[in-house]
C-alpha positions as CSV (number, residue, x, y, z in Angstrom):
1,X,15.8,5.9,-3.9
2,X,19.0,4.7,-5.0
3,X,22.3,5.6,-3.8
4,X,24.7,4.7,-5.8
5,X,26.9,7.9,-7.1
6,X,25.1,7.8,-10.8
7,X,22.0,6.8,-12.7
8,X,23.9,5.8,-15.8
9,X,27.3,4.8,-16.5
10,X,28.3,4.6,-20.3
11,X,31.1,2.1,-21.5
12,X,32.5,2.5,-25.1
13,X,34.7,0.3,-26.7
14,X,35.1,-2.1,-29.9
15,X,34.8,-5.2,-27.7
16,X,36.8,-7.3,-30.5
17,X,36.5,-9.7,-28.6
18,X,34.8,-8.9,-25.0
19,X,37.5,-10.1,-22.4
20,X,37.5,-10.3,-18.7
21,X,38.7,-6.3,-18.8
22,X,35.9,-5.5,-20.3
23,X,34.1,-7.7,-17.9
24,X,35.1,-6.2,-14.9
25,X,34.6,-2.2,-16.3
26,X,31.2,-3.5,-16.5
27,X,30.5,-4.9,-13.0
28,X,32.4,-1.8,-11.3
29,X,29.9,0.2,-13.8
30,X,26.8,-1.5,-12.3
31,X,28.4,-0.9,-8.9
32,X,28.5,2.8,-9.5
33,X,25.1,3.2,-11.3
34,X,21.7,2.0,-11.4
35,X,21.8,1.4,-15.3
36,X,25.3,0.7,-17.9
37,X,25.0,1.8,-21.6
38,X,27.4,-0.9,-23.4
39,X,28.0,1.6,-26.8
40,X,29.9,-1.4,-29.6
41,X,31.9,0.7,-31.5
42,X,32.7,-0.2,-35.4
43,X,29.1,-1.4,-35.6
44,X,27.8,-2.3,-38.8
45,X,30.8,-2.8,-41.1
46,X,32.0,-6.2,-42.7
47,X,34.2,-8.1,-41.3
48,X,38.4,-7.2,-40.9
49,X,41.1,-8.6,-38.8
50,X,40.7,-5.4,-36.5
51,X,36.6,-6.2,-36.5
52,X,36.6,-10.0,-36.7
53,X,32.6,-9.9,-34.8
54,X,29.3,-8.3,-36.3
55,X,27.7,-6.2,-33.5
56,X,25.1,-9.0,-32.8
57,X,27.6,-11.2,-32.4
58,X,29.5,-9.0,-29.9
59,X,26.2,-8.2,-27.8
60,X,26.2,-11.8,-27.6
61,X,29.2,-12.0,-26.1
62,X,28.3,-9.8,-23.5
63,X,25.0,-10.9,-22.9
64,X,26.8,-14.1,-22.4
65,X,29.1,-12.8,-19.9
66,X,26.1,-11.6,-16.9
67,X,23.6,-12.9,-14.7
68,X,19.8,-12.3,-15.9
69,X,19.7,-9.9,-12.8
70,X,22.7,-8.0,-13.9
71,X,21.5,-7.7,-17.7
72,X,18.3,-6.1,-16.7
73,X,20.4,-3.5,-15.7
74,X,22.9,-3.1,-18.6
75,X,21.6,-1.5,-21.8
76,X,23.3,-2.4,-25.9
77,X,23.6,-0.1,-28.8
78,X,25.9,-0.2,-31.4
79,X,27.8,3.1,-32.6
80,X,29.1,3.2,-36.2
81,X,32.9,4.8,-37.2
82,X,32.3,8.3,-38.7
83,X,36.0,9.5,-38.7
84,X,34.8,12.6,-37.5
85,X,34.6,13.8,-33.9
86,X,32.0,16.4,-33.7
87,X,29.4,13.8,-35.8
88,X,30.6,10.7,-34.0
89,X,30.0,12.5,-30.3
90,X,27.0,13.6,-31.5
91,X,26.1,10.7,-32.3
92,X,27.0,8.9,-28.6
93,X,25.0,11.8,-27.4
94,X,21.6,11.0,-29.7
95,X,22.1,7.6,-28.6
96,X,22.6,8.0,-24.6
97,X,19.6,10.5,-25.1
98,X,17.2,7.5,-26.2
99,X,17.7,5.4,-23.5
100,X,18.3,7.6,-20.6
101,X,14.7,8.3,-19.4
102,X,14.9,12.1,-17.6
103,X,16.8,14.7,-18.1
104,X,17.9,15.6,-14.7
105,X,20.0,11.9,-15.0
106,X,23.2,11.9,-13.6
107,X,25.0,10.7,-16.1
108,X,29.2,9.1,-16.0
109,X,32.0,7.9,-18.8
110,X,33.7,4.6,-17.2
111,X,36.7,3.5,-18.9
112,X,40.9,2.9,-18.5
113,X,42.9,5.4,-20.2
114,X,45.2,3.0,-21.4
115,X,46.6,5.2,-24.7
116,X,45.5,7.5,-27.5
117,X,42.6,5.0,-28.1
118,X,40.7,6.0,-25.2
119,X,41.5,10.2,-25.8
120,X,37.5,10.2,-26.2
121,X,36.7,9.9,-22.9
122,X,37.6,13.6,-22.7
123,X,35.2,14.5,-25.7
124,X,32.3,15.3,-23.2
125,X,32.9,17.5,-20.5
126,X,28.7,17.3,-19.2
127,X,29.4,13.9,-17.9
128,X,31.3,12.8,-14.8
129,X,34.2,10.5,-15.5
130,X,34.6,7.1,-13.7
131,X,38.6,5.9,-14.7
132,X,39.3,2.1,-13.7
133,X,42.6,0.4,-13.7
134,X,43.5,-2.1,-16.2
135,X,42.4,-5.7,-15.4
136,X,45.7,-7.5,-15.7
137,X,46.8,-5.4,-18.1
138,X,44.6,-7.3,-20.6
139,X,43.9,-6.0,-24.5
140,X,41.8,-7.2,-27.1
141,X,44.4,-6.8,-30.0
142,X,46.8,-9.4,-28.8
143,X,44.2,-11.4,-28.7
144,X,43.2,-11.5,-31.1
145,X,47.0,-12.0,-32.7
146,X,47.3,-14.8,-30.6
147,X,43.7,-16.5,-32.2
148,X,44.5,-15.5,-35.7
149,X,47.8,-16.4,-35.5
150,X,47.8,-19.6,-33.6
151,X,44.4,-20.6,-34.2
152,X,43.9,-21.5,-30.9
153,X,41.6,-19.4,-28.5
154,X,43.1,-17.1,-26.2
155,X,42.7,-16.6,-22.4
156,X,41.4,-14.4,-20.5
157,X,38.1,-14.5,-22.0
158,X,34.7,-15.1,-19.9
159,X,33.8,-18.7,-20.5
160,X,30.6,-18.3,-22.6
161,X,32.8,-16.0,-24.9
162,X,35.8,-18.8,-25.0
163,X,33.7,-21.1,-26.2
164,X,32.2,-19.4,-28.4
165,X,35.3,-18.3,-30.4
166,X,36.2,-22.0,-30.3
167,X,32.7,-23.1,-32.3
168,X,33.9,-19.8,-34.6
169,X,37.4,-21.7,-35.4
170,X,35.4,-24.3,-37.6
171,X,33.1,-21.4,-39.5
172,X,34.4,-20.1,-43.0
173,X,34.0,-17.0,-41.1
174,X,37.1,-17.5,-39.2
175,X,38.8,-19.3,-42.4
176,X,38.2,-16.3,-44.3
177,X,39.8,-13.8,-41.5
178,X,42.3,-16.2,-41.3
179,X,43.8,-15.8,-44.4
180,X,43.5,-12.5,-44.7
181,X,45.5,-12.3,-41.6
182,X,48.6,-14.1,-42.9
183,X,48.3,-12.1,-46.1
184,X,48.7,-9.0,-44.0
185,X,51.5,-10.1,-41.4
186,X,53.3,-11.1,-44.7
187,X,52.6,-7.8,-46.4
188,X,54.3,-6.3,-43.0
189,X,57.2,-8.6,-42.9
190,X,58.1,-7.2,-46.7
191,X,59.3,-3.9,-45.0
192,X,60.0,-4.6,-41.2
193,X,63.7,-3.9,-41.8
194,X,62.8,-0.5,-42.8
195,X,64.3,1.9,-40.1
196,X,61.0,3.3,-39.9
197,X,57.5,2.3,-40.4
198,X,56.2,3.2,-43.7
199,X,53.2,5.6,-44.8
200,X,51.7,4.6,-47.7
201,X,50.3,7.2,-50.0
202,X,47.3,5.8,-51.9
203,X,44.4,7.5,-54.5
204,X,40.8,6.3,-54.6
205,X,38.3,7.4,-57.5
206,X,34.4,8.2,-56.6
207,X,32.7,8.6,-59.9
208,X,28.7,8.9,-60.4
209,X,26.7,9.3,-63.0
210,X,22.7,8.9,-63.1
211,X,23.0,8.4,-59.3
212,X,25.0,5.8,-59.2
213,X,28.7,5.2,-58.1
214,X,31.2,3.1,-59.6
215,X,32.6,0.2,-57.5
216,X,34.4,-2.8,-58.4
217,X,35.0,-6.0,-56.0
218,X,37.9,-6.8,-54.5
219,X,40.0,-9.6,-56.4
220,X,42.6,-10.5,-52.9
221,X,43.3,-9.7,-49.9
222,X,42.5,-7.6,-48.1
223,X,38.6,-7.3,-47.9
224,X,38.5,-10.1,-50.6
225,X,35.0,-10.0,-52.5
226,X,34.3,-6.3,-50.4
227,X,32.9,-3.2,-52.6
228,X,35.8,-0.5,-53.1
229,X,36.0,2.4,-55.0
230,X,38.7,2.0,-57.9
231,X,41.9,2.8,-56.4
232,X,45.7,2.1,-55.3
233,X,49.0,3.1,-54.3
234,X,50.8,6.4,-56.1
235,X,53.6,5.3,-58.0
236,X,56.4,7.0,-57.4
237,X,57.0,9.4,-60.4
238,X,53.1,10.6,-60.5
239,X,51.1,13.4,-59.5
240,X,48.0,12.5,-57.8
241,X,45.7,13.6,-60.1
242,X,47.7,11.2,-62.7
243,X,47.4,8.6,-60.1
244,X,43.7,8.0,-59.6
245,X,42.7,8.6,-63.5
246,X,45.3,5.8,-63.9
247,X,44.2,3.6,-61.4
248,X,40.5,4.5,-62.6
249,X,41.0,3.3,-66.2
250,X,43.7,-0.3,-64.9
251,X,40.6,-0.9,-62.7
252,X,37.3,-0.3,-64.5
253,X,38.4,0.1,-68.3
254,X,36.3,3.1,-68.2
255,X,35.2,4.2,-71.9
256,X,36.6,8.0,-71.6
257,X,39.9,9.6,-71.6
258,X,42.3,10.8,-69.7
259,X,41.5,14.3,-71.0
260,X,38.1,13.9,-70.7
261,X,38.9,12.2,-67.0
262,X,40.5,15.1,-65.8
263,X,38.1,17.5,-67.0
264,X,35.0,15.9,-64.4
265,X,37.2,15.8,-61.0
266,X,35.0,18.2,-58.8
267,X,36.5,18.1,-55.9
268,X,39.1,15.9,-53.4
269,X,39.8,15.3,-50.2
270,X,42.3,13.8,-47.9
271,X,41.5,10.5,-45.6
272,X,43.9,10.0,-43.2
273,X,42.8,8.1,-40.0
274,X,45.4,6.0,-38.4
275,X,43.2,3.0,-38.4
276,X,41.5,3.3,-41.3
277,X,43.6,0.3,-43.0
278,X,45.0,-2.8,-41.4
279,X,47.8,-2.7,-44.0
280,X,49.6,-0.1,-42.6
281,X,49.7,3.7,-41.8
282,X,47.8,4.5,-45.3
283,X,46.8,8.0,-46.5
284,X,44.3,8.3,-49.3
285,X,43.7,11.0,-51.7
286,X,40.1,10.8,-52.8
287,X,38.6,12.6,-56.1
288,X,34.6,12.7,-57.4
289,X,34.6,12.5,-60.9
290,X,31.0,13.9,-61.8
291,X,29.7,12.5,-64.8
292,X,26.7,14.2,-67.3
293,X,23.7,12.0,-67.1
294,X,23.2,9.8,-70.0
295,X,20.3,7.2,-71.3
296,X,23.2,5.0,-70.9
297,X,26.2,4.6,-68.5
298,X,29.6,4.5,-69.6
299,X,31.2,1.3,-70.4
300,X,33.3,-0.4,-67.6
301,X,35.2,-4.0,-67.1
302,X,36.7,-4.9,-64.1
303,X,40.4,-5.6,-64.8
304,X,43.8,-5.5,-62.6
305,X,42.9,-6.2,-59.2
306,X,39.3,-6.0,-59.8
307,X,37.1,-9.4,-60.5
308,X,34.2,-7.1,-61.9
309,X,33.3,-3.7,-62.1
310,X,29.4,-2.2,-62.3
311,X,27.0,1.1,-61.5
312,X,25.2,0.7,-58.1
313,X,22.9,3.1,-57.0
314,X,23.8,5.2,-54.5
315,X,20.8,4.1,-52.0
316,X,22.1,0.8,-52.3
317,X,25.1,0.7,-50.8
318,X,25.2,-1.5,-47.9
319,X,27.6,-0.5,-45.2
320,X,28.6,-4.5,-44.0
321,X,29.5,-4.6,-47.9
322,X,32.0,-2.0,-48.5
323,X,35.8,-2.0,-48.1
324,X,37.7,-0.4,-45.7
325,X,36.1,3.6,-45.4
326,X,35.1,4.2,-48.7
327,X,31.4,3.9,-47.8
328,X,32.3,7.1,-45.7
329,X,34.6,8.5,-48.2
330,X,32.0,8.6,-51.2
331,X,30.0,10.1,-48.4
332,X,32.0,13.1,-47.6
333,X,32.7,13.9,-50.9
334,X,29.4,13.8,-52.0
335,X,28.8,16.5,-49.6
336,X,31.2,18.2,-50.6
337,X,30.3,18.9,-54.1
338,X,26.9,19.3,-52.9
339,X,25.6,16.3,-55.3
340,X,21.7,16.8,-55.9
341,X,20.6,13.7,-53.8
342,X,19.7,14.1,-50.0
343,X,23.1,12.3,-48.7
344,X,22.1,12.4,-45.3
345,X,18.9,10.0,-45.9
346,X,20.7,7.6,-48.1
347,X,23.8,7.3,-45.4
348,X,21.6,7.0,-42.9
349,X,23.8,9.0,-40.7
350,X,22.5,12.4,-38.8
């Protein structure tokens, strides 16, 4: 019978990239409890400057950082961003659930509130709490300024994980994050004299017809070659809905009017999370055009800051593919509208 003070411990963080913090969480975790659940957060997106590592690649970080005797005692699953708090602790509860084998486990959070990041350790109340003290007051996101910046790997890194991000320096990978990097500390610099920081006011377009929604790819930085819905900043004499129909037809060339445009908007919604660009503080006004279905689609041509733009069905759109949230903003307003298509199934998200 053991007796240490919990079965499990769970540990939740982005891990971008795992550092010696993270490494020592873990250990005082498997000190605590028989078994750690490692949650990845931001699982199963493409690639940013915020989320420079896939989740296999961050599980191999970790992996990298134990003893085989330790690792059979420390359990990986990867968590996906839903921007919504009663879904996403749902969905660390569905997950703990599947790996914790009886339900009379005693079951503990471990974590450092350091700032609002970590307010989710108070999100479930039928778990003990386990709060650690910050590891040389380390953090992932200057590191990870300090490798994009300088090209050079940071310290305080385990050893396995150091070397690995100095065999990433030579992939296209790292060449691809790089410059999208320097485009956005640039973009910053354009309005660091401001007295204060800016909030950018943005519209995005979701149109479907036939079951299929309109994307375009990305021309530039940043999420270069990503999926987007047709979209962009409000200018500053329009209304929103003038916004997004113009954005929709600079974008796509769409073959309808801006009467007829205005005449399919079914519903909107406001995206606002703090992180959700890297650009800056960036709030997004969202509209589902919903189009008749038709033999044939309407016309469209990328243009503007589109290279192309084309119809993709709707239960093809691949998460690791798609810019910024707009996976999770055609989502929501899909539901919204009630579209006939089981949304749930598609998204893959209970």
């Amino acid at each position: 019978m053991s007796q240490k003070p919990y079965d499990y411990l769970i540990f939740i963080g982005r891990f971008q990239p795992f550092h010696l913090g993270h490494q020592a969480v873990v250990r005082t975790a498997l000190e605590c409890a028989d078994k750690v659940i490692i949650l990845v957060g931001s699982s199963c997106q493409p690639r940013s400057v915020r989320n420079p590592w896939s989740f296999d690649e961050r599980q191999q970080f970790i992996r990298q950082s134990f003893s085989t005797a330790e690792l059979e005692r420390i359990i990986i699953s990867p968590l996906v961003d839903l921007y919504n708090d009663d879904r996403w602790v749902k969905q660390v509860e569905m997950v703990v659930e599947r790996h914790v084998q009886t339900s009379s486990a005693n079951i503990g959070l471990i974590g450092h509130s350091k700032d609002h990041s970590s307010y989710y350790l108070s999100l479930f109340s039928q778990w003990g709490a386990v709060d650690v003290s910050s590891y040389e007051s380390l953090s992932a996101t200057p590191l990870r300024d300090h490798y994009f910046s300088q090209a050079v790997v940071p310290k305080g890194l385990p050893e396995a994980v150091a070397n690995s991000l100095q065999n990433y320096l030579q992939e296209d990978a790292f060449q691809y994050l790089k410059s999208e990097y320097d485009f956005i500390q640039q973009y910053k610099k354009s309005w660091e004299s401001a007295p204060y920081p800016p909030i950018f006011v943005t519209v995005d377009a979701v149109v479907v017809q036939n079951n299929r929604v309109l994307l375009i790819e990305r021309a530039g930085h940043p999420g270069k070659g990503l999926l987007a819905v047709p979209g962009g900043f409000v200018d500053g004499h329009e209304r929103l809905e003038d916004a997004v129909i113009r954005e929709l037809h600079e974008e796509t060339q769409i073959r309808l009017s801006k009467e007829v445009l205005r005449t399919k908007i079914s519903s909107s919604a406001v995206f606002d999370s703090p992180y959700r660009s890297a650009r800056g503080r960036t709030i997004s006004h969202a509209y589902l055009f919903v189009l008749e279905d038709e033999t044939n689609l309407v016309e469209v041509l990328g243009a503007d800051d589109a290279k192309c733009a084309f119809w993709l069905p709707i239960d093809e759109i691949d998460p690791e593919k798609m810019f910024e949230d707009h996976r999770h903003i055609i989502k929501t307003l899909l539901e919204m509208f009630d579209y006939p298509f089981k949304v749930e199934q598609v998204f893959n998200i209970q």
